[in-house]
N, C-alpha and C positions, 0 to 999 in steps of 0.2 A: 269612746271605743276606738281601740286603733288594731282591727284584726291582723292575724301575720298572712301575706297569701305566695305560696310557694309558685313560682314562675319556671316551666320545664319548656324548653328546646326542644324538640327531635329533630337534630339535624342528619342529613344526609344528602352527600356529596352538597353540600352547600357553602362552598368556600366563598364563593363572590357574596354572599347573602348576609353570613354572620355578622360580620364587624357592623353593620349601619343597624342589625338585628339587637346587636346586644350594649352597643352606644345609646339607643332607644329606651332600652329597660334603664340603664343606670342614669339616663335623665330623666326617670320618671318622679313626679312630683310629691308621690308617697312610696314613703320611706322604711314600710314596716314589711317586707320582704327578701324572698332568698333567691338565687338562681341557677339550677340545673340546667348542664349541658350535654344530652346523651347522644354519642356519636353514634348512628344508629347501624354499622356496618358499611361505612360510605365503602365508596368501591372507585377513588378515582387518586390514587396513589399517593395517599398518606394526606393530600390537601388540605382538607376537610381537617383530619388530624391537626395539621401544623398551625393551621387558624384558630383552634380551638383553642389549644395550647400556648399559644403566645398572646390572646387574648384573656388566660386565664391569669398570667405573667401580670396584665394590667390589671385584671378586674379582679384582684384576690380571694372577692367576695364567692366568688363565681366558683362552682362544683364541677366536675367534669366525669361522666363515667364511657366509657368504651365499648361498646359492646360489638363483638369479634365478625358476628353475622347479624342482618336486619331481624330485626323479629316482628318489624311491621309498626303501621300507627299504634295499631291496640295494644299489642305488647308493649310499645316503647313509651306510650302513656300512662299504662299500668304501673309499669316498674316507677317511674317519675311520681305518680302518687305514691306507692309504698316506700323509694328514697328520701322526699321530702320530709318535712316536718310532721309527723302525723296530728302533732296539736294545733296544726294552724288551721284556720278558719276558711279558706279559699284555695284553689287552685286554677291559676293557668296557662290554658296549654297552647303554647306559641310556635304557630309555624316559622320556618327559619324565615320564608321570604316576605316577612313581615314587617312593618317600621310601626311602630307605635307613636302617637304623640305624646304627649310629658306628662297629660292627666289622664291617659286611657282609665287605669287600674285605680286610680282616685276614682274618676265619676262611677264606673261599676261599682266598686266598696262601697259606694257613699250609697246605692242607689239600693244595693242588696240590705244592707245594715237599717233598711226602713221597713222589711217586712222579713221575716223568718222562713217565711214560704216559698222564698225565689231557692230554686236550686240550678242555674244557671243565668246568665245574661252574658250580652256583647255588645259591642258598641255599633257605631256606624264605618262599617268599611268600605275605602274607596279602592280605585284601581291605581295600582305603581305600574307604569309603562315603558318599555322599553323605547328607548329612542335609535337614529341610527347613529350616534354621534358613540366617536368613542377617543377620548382624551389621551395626547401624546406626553408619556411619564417625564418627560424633561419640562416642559411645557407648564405641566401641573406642579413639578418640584419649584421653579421659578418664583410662578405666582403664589403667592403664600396666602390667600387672602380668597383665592377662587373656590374654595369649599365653601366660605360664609355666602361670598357673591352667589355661586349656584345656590346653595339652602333657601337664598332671602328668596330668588326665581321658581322656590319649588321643584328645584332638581336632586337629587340624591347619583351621588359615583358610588359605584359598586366597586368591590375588590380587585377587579379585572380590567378599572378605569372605564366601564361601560357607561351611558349614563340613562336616570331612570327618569320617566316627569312623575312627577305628584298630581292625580287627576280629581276632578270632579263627577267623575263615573264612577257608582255604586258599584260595588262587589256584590254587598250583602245588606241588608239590615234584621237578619233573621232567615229563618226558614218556616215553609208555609204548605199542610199538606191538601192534594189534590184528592178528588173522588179516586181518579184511576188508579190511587195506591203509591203515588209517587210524592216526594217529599221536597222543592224546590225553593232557592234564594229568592227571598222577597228584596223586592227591588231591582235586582243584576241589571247591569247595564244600562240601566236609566239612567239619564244626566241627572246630580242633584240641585232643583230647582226647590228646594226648603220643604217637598210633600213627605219626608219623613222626621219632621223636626220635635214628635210627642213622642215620649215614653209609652211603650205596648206592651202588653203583653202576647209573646209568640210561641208558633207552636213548639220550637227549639232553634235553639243559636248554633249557629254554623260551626265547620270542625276548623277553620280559619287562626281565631284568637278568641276560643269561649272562655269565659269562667265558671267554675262551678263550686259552690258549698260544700264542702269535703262531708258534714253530715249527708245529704244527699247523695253523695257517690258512698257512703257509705253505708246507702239505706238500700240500695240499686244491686249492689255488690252480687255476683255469684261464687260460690266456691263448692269446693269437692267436686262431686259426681256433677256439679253441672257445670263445671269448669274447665280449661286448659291449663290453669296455671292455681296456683296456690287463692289468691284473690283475686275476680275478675269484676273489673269496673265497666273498662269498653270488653264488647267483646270480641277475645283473638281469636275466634272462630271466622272472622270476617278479615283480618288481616290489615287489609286498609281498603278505602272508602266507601261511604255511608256509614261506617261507626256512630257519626254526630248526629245523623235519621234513627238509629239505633238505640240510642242512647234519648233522644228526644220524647220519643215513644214511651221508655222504661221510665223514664225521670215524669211525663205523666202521670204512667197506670197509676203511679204511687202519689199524686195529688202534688208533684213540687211542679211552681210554674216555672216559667224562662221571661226575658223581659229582654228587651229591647233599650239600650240606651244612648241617647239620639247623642248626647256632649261627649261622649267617649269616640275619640275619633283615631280608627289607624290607615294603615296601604297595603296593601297586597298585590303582591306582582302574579300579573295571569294573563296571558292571550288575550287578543280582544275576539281573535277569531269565532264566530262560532258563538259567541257570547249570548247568555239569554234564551237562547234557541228556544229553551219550551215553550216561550207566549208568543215565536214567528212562527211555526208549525212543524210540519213534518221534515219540509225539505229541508232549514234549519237544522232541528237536529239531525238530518244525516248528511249534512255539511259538517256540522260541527264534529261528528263523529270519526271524520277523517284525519283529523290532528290530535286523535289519542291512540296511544298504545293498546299492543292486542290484549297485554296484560291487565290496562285498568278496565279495559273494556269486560276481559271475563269474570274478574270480579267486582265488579259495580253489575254486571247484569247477575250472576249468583245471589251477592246480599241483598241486590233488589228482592228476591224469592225467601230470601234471609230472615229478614225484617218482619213480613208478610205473614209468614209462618207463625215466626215466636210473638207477635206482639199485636193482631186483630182482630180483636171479638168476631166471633161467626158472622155476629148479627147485621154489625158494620160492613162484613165481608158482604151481606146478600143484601145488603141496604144499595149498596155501590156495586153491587152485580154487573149491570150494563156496563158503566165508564171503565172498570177494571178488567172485565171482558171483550171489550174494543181495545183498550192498551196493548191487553197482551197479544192479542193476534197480531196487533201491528208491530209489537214487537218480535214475538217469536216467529210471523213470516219475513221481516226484513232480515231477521239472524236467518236463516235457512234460505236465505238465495243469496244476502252480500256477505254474513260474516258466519260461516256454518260450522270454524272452530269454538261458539258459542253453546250451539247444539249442545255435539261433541265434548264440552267442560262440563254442561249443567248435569249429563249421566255420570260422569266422573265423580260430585259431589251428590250421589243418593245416597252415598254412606253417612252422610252429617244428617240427615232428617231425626233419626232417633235420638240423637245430640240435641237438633233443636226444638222438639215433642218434649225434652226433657225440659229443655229449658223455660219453654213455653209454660209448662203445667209449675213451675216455681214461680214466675212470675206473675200467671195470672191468680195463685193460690196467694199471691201478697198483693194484691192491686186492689186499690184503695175508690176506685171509681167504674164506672158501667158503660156499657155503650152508647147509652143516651147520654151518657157526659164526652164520649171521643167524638161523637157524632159531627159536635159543635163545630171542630179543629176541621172537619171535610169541605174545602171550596170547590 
């Protein structure tokens, strides 16, 4: 078996990111794949543009679609599944600031191709880090030989002659849901010391670098009256993030597992700031919450209420009463003394509830499991 799996981009404003992004794909080890590049609306004067395009110059192989305004992760994933191949076997979906090693998408394929029932997995992600060093372009032209030198040391140059380390701190190995309703990286920020070295099975793979079985995304699918767009896989009612919490949930109801797989190895560049916060407690995260925008802030606390709505049997809901009951007060009291533009968005979106009452009653009218079976997935 050598299934095809379509590999889609969403870049934006990601000039410095691409080139080491998509040198990674075309040194991957398996070979039965295509690769999507959707500029997703960058907005940083053409950059993003001109990287793509001259990268396409080399990578002939390589697609490129333009799209004039952002229409967000969901929409710009969507669209990526329905330009792809529709008869390929897998999809996926790569963030730009991501390096993969050579066998990512081999050991996934290999790992999925052993049961029918995986409708997504991901590998082991660590953290790409920024360092303060930043390489003088004559300096680097000279040495002809300092790319391989940094690569052998686990360094990676960005487009911007930045440089990045390669770490041994986890990003992700999955995601893992909470009583309180909330849906978090297993492992983040722990040093890896080999305690994730077994294939799992998890509650859903991260929105990082998942892959998913295009049967499953297209088993998941919403369309017409309970949709935004023609065929909805993520949902663009949610715009960008938690999709992958979203998504993890639906690709449950429906009996597909997620898997974990420990030899698929990539990097993700992310802050260290703030990292992990939910297992150091409260002050954590709202430390952490100071180095995000007011933007992912109001919709990340929205989808949080999102998810909730379209995708938790009552029972579960009153099984975890207390811990989701505690959450939110502490959430909705910190939004109303430190960030009360939070408030102020959540009455803004009462118009989506009967959007997502709709969506709900389609999903749970196709869900293929009970609450005593979601129960399980509660730590």
């Amino acid at each position: 078996m050598n299934p095809k799996v379509s590999i889609c981009i969403l870049a934006f404003n990601g000039a410095k990111y691409l080139k080491n992004c998509i040198e990674a794909v075309f040194a991957q080890t398996y070979k039965n794949s295509e690769l999507l590049i959707i500029n997703n609306g960058s907005q940083d004067q053409g950059k993003t543009e001109k990287t793509i395009k001259n990268l396409v110059i080399k990578y002939p192989r390589t697609r490129y679609i333009n799209n004039k305004a952002n229409i967000g992760f969901a929409g710009g994933h969507n669209q990526g599944i329905r330009e792809t191949d529709t008869d390929g076997e897998y999809y996926l979906a790569l963030n730009q600031d991501v390096i993969l090693d050579k066998n990512y998408v081999k050991e996934l394929v290999c790992a999925c191709e052993k049961n029918p029932h995986i409708g997504a997995a991901q590998g082991k992600i660590k953290r790409l880090l920024p360092t303060d060093a930043k390489l003088d372009k004559k300096d680097f032209e000279k040495e002809k030989n300092l790319h391989k030198k940094l690569e052998k040391a686990h360094f990676v140059i960005m487009e911007d002659l930045t440089l990045y380390q390669k770490t041994d701190i986890i990003d992700a190995v999955g995601m893992e849901l909470h009583r309180t309703g909330q849906a978090t990286n297993i492992g983040e920020a722990e040093y890896d010391r080999g305690q994730y070295e077994e294939q799992m099975e998890i509650f859903g793979a991260a929105g990082t670098v998942p892959m998913y079985r295009r049967k499953a995304l297209n088993d998941i699918k919403l369309k017409g009256k309970f949709a935004l767009s023609k065929e909805e896989y993520f949902d663009e009612t949610f715009f960008a993030y938690k999709e992958d919490i979203d998504m993890a949930f639906r690709l449950l109801l429906r009996q597909w597992k997620s898997i974990y797989v420990p030899t698929a190895i990539a990097y993700h560049e992310r802050s260290a700031v703030g990292a992990g916060a939910y297992h150091k407690g409260n002050l954590a995260i709202a430390e952490q919450r100071k180095n995000k925008s007011k933007f992912s802030k109001k919709v990340s606390f929205r989808n949080h209420h999102y998810i909730l709505l379209k995708n938790l049997f009552l029972k579960n809901f009153l099984q975890n009463l207390p811990e989701i009951a505690w959450y939110e007060m502490k959430m909705w009291g910190y939004a109303l003394i430190m960030e009360p533009y939070l408030i102020h968005d959540m009455f803004k979106t009462i118009g989506k509830i009967p959007l997502m009452l709709r969506k709900r009653k389609m999903i749970m009218k196709k869900r293929k499991i009970n609450a005593k079976d979601m129960e399980k997935w509660f730590k």
